[in-house]
C-alpha positions in Angstrom: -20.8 -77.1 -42.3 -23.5 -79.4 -43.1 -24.8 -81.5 -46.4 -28.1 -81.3 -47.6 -30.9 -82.5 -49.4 -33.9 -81.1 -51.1 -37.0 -81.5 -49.9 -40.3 -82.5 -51.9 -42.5 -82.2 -49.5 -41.4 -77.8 -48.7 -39.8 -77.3 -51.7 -37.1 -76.6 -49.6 -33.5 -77.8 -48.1 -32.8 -79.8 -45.5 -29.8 -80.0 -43.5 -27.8 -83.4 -42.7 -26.0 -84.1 -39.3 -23.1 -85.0 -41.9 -20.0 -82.5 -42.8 -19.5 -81.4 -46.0 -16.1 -81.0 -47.9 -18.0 -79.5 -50.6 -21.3 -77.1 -51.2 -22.8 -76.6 -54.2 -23.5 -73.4 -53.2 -27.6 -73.5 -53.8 -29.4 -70.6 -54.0 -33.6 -70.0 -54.2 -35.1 -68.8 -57.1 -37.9 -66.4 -57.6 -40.2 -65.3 -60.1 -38.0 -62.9 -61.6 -35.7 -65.0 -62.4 -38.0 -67.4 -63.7 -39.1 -64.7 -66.2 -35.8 -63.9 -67.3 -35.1 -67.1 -68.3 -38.3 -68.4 -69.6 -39.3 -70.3 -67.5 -42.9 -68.9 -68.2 -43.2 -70.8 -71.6 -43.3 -74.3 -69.9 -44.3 -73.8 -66.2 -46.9 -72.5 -64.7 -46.6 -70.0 -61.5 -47.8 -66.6 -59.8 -45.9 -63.8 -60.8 -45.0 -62.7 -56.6 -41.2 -62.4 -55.3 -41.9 -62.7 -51.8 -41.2 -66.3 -51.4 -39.0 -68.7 -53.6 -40.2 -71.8 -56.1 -36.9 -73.6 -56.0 -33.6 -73.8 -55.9 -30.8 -73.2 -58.3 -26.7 -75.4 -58.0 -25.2 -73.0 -60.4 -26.9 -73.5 -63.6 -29.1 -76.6 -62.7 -32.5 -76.2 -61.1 -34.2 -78.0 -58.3 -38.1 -78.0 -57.6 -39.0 -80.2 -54.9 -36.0 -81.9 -55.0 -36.8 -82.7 -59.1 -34.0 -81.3 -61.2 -36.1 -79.6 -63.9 -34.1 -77.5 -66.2 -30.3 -76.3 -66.9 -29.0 -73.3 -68.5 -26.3 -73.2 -71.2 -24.1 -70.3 -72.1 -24.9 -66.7 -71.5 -23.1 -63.7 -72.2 -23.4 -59.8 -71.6 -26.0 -59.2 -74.1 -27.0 -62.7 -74.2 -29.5 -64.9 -72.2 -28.6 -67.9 -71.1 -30.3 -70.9 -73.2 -32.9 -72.6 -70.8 -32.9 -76.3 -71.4 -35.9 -78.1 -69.9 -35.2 -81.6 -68.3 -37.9 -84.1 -70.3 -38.6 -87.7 -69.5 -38.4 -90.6 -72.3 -42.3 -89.6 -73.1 -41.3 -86.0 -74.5 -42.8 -85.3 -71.0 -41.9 -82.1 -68.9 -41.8 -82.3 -65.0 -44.0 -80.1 -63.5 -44.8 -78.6 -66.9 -47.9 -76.4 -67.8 -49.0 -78.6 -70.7 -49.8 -81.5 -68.1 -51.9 -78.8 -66.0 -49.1 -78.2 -63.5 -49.0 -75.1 -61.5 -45.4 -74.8 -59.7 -46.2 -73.9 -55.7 -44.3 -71.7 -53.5 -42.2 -72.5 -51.2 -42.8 -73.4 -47.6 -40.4 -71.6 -45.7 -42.1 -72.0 -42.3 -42.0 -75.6 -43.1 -38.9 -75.7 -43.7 -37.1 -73.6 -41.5 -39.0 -75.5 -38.9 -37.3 -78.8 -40.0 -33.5 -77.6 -40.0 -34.2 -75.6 -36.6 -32.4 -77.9 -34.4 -29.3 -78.2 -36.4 -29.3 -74.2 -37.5 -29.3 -73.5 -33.1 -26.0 -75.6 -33.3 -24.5 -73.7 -35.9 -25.5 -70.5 -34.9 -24.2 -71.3 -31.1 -21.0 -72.4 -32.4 -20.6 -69.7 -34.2 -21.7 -67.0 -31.7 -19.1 -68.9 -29.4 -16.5 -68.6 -31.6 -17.5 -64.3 -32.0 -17.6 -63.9 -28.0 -14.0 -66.0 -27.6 -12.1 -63.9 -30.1 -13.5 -60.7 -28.9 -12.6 -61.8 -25.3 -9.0 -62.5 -26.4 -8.5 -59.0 -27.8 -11.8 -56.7 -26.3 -8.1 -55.3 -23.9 -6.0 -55.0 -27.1 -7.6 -53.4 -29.6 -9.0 -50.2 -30.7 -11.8 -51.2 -32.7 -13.9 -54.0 -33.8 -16.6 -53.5 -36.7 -18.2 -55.3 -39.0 -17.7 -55.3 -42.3 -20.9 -54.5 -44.2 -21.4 -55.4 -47.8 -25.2 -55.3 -48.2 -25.2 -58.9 -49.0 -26.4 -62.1 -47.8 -23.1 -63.2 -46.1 -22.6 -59.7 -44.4 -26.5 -59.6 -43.5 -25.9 -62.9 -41.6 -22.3 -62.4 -40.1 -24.2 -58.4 -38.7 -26.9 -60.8 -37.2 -25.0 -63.2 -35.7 -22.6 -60.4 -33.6 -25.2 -58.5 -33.0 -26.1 -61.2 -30.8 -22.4 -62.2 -29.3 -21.3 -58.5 -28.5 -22.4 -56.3 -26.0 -23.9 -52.9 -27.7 -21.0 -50.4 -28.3 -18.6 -52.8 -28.5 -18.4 -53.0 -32.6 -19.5 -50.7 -35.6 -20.7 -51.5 -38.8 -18.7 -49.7 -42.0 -20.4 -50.1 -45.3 -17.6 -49.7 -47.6 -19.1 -47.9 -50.2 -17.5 -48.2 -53.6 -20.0 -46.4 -55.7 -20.3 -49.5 -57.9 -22.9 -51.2 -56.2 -26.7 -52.9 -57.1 -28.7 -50.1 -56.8 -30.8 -52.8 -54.7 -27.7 -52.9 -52.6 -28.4 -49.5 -51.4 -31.4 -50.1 -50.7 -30.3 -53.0 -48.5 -28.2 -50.5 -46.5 -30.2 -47.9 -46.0 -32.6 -50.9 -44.3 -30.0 -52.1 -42.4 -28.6 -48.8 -41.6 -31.9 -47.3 -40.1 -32.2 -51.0 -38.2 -28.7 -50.5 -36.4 -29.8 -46.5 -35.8 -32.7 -48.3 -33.4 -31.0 -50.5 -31.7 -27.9 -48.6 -31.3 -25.4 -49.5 -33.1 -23.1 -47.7 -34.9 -23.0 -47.4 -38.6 -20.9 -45.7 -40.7 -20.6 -45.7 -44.5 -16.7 -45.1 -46.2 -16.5 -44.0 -49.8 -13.5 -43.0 -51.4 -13.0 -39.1 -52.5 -13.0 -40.6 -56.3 -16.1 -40.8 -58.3 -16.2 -44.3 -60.4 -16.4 -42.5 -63.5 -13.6 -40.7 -62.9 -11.4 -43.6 -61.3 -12.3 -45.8 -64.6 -11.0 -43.0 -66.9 -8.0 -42.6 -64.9 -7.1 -45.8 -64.0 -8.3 -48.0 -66.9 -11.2 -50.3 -66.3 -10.1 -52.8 -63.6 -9.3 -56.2 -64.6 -8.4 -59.6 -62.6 -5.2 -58.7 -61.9 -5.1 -54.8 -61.8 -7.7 -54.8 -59.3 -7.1 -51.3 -58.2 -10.9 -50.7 -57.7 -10.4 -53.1 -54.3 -8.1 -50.6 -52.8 -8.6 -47.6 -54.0 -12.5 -48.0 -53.5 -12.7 -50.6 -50.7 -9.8 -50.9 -48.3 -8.1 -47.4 -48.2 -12.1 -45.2 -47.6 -12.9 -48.2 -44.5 -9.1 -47.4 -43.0 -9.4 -44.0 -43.1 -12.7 -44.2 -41.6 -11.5 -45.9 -38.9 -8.3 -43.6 -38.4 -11.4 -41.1 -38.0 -13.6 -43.1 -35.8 -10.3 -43.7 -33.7 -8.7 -40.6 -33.6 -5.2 -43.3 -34.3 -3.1 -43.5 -37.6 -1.6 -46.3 -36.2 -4.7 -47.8 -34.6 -5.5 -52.0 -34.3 -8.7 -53.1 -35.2 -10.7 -56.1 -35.9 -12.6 -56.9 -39.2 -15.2 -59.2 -38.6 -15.7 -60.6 -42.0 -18.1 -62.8 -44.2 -16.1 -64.6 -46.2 -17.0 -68.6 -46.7 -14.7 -71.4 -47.9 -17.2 -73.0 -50.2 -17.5 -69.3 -52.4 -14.0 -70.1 -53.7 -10.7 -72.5 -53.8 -8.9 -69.0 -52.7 -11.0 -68.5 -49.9 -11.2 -72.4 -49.0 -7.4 -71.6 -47.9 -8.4 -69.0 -45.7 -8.0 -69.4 -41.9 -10.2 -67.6 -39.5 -8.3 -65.6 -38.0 -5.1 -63.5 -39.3 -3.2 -59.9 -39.3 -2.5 -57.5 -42.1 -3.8 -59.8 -45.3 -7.1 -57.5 -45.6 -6.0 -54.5 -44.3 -2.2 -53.5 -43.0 -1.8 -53.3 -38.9 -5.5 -54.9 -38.5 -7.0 -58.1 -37.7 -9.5 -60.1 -39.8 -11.7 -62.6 -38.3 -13.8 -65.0 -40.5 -16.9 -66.3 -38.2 -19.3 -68.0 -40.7 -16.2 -69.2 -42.9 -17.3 -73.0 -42.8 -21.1 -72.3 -43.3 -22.1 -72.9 -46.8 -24.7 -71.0 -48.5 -27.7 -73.5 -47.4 -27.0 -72.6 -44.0 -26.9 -68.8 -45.1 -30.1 -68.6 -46.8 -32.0 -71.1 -43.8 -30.7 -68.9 -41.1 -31.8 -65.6 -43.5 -35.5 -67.5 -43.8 -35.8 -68.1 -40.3 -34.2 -65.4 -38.5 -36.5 -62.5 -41.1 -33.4 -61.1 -42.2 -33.7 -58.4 -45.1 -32.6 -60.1 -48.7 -31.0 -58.0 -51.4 -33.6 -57.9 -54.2 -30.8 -58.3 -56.3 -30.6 -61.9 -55.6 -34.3 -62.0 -57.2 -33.0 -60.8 -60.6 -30.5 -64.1 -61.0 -27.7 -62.7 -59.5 -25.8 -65.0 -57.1 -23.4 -62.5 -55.4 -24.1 -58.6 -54.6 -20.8 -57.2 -55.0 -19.7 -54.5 -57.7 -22.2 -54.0 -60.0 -19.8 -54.5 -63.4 -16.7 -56.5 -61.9 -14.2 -58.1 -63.8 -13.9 -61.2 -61.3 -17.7 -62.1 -62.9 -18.1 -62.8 -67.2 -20.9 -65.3 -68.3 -24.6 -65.7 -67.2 -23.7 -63.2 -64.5 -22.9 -60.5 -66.6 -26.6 -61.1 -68.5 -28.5 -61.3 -65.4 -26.8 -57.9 -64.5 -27.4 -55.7 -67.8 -30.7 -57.1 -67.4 -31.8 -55.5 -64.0 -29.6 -52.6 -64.3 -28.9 -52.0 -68.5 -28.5 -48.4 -68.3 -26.1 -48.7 -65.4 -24.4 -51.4 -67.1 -23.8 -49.8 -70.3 -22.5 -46.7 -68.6 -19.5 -49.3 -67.4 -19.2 -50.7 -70.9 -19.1 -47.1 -72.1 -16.1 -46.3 -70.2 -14.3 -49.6 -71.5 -14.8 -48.7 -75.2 -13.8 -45.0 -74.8 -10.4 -46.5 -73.0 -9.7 -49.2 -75.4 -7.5 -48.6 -78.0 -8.8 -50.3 -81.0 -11.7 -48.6 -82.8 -12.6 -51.3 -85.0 -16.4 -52.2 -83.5 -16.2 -55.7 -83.8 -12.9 -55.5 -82.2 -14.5 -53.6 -79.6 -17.2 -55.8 -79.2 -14.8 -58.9 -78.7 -12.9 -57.4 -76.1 -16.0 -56.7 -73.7 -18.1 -59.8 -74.7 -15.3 -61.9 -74.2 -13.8 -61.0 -71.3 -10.6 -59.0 -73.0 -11.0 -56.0 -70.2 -11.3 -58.8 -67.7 -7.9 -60.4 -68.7 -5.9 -56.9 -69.1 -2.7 -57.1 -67.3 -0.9 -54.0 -68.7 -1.9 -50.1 -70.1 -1.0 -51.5 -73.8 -4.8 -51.7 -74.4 -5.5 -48.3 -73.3 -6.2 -45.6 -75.5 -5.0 -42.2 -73.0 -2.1 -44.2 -71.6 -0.2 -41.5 -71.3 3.8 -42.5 -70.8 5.4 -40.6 -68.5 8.1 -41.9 -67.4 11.0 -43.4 -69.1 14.3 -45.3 -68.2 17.7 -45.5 -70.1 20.9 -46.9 -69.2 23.7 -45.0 -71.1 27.4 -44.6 -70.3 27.3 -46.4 -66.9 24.3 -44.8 -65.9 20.7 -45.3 -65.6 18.7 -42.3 -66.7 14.8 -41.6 -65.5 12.9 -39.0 -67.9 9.9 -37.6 -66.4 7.2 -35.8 -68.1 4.4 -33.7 -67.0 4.5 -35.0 -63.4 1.4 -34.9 -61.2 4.1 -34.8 -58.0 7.6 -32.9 -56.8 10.1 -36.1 -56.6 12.1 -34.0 -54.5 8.8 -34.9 -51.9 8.8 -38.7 -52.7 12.2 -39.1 -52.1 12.1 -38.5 -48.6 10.7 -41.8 -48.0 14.0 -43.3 -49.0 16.2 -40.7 -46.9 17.3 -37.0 -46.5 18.0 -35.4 -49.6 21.0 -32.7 -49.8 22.4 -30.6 -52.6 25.9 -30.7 -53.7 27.8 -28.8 -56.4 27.2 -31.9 -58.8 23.9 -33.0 -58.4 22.2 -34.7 -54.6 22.5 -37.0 -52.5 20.0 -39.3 -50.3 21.5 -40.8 -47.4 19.6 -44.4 -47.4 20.1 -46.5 -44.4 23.1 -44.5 -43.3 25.2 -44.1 -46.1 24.7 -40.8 -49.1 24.0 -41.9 -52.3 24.8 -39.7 -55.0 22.9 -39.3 -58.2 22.5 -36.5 -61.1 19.7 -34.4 -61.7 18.5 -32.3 -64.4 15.3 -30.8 -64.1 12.9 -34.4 -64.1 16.0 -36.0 -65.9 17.9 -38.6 -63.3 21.3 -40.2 -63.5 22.1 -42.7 -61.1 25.3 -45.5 -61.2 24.3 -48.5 -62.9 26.3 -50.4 -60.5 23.7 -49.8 -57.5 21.4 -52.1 -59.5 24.0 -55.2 -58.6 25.3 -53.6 -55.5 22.1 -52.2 -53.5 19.1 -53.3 -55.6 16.7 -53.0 -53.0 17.8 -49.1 -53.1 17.7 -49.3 -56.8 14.0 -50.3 -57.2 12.9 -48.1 -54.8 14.9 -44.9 -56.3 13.1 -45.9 -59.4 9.9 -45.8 -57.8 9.8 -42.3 -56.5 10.0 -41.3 -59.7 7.3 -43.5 -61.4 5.1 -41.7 -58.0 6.2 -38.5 -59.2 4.9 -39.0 -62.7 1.6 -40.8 -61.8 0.6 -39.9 -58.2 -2.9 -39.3 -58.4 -3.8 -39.2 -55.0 -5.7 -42.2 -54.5 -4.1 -42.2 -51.1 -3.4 -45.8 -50.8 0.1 -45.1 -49.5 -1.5 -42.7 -46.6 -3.1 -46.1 -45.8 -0.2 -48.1 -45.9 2.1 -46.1 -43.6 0.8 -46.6 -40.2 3.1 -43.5 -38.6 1.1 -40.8 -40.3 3.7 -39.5 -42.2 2.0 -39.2 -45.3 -0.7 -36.9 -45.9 -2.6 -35.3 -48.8 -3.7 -32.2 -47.9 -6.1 -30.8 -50.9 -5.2 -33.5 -53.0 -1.0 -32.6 -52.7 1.4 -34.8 -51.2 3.1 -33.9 -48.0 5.6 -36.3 -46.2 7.0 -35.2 -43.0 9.0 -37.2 -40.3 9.7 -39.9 -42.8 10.7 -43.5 -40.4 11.7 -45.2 -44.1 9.7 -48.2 -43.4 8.8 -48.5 -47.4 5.6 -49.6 -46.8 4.3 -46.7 -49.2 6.3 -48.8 -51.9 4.1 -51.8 -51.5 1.2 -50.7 -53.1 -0.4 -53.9 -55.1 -3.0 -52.8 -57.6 
């Protein structure tokens, strides 16, 4: 919302009465991270993590409103370079060889100067929580927050908390099984903090181990992001179709998402329907605050901070994601190496090359990250092929983890006639041939009903590769899809083809 400055006299921020188009996104810095980077060899300061020294715009560094040092490069197994800021005398600011000893932090200081304007934001914003619950509170099923374990989330709980009347939300954690093992810590605080005061919290993990979701799937990449919904969306909406007792159910998602973390999220709006989660709401409360006004209202309010943020890291998300690369992925292996390396493990048993320094190219520079396709994966196992021959386009399945004859029924009714089936799609049979898993269908329906066409084609890819993720339970809000002990069952089909739409 607001700009800011840095402060010489705290060593802190403070906030300007002037809007901001544009946050640098600063962050404090402890000791740890001083360590890790090396600051040690030019600065003096006490080895504590309980308050911050400075502050951190991406890779420059702020202490008492000085910019003292920058970081270059970085990679997975290597630390970014620390470059020291020195005047035209060779000089250091702040450095050890002049005596210098860097002091902590005021916070109380400084919290104390950016109260009035952090009781205006958080007013605003509480406002802006009680109006949209009062537009919906007589709609809706459900409202909950969605809990990450980090900074954003820790604010966005605090801030409802204090707008809603107890029992009118939840909390979900949605647990992906990829997260700082400080995160879990974080939770479990949080957690036994909403147990006192009564509110409920709930924790949704998908059925899927990560070790085994990485070794089926492929390590996730940028745009095969199938750990988001497999992992994330699909275990909080079937929590909630718990919680509720409703397939169809209609919730609100009170979310932490800000405009300054991103230019995707700076198109966001604050309020909209079925973009995080099909059939539910998503509100965005703390969407204009930039991270200053995070980490101020974090200081003053005594909120719990995710030691992770300690260690360097600027975001407590999934542990080895493929949205990150650079510094990030140093700062990382170096609070969590054996964790990490278990991840990179899993990426050099799927790749297909062998050759180590081939290997060691695609993880170091960001090769998993960019895969788009299976081509790089070593047990991509081809299951399903497509022909066209004679008139006719042919689908071979092999060794199919589903009966098509159980997919199909979200396309129409299948019958059995002397020369093959038909499926009566929006009112009209469709005959095709059948063989076993071999498929015949008239290459003309490809021109003449290609919406039918695609989808036809798509039962059988579900057939071959169904693993059960249950991403399509998620999707159709009429609870006609089930998977009971891990086997697909479809009954009273409505054909809405939102089973179809699955984006990985």
């Amino acid at each position: 919302m607001y700009s800011y400055t840095f402060d010489s006299k705290t060593g802190g921020i403070i906030l300007n009465s002037t809007p901001t188009n544009f946050s640098k996104e600063p962050r404090p810095i402890y000791a740890a991270e001083l360590d890790i980077l090396g600051f040690d060899k030019y600065w003096d300061y006490d080895k504590q993590n309980d308050v911050p020294y400075m502050w951190a715009e991406s890779n420059i560094y702020w202490y008492r409103g000085v910019q003292i040092a920058k970081t270059k490069g970085g990679d997975l197994y290597t630390a970014p370079e620390l470059q020291p800021v020195r005047d035209e005398n060779g000089s250091i600011p702040f450095g050890k060889a002049d005596g210098a000893k860097l002091e902590q932090m005021d916070i109380e200081a400084m919290c104390a100067a950016n109260v009035d304007l952090l009781t205006v934001i958080e007013d605003s914003t509480v406002k802006k929580i009680v109006k949209e619950y009062e537009k919906f509170k007589d709609k809706l099923d459900i409202f909950h927050v969605a809990f990450s374990g980090g900074k954003d989330s820790a604010v966005l709980l605090d801030l409802v908390k204090k707008a809603l009347p107890k029992g009118s939300f939840v909390v979900i954690f949605g647990d992906t099984g990829m997260e700082f093992p400080d995160t879990y810590e974080a939770v479990e605080e949080t957690k036994k903090q909403c147990e006192a005061d009564g509110t409920p919290f709930y924790i949704a993990r998908s059925h899927f181990d990560p070790k085994d979701s990485w070794e089926l799937f492929g390590p996730p990449a940028r745009v095969l992001r199938w750990c988001c919904s497999v992992h994330k969306s699909t275990p909080q909406t079937l929590k909630m179709r718990e919680i509720t007792g409703k397939d169809d159910y209609i919730g609100m998602d009170f979310v932490g998402v800000r405009a300054h973390e991103s230019l995707a999220r700076s198109k966001y709006d604050y309020e909209n329907f079925g973009k995080k989660q099909k059939g539910q709401y998503s509100f965005n409360p703390i969407l204009e605050w930039t991270s200053a006004e995070i980490w101020l209202y974090i200081f003053l309010n005594h909120l719990n901070i995710n030691n992770a943020y300690k260690k360097g890291n600027s975001r407590a998300g999934c542990l080895f994601c493929p949205m990150g690369r650079g510094a990030s992925d140093y700062f990382r292996r170096n609070a969590y190496t054996q964790d990490i390396d278990e991840y990179v493990g899993y990426i050099k048993k799927s790749y297909l090359s062998s050759d180590p320094q081939k290997v060691n190219s695609y993880i170091t520079n960001g090769g998993w990250c960019a895969r788009n396709n299976g081509r790089d994966l070593k047990e991509n196992k081809f299951r399903c092929a497509e022909n066209i021959t004679n008139g006719f386009i042919t689908i071979t399945v092999t060794n199919p983890n589903e009966d098509w004859k159980e997919w199909i029924k979200t396309l129409g009714m299948l019958t059995e006639t002397d020369s093959g089936y038909t499926v009566r799609y929006e009112g009209e049979e469709i005959a095709f041939q059948e063989n076993g898993y071999i498929v015949s269908l008239p290459e003309r329906l490809s021109v003449e009903k290609p919406k039918f066409s695609r989808l036809f084609k798509q039962v059988f890819r579900k057939s071959a590769y169904c693993s059960a993720c249950q991403v399509c339970e998620t999707n159709c809000r009429n609870g006609c899809i089930k998977f009971i002990n891990g086997k697909l069952s479809i009954t009273d089909c409505l054909h809405c083809y939102q089973c179809h739409m699955i984006e990985m």
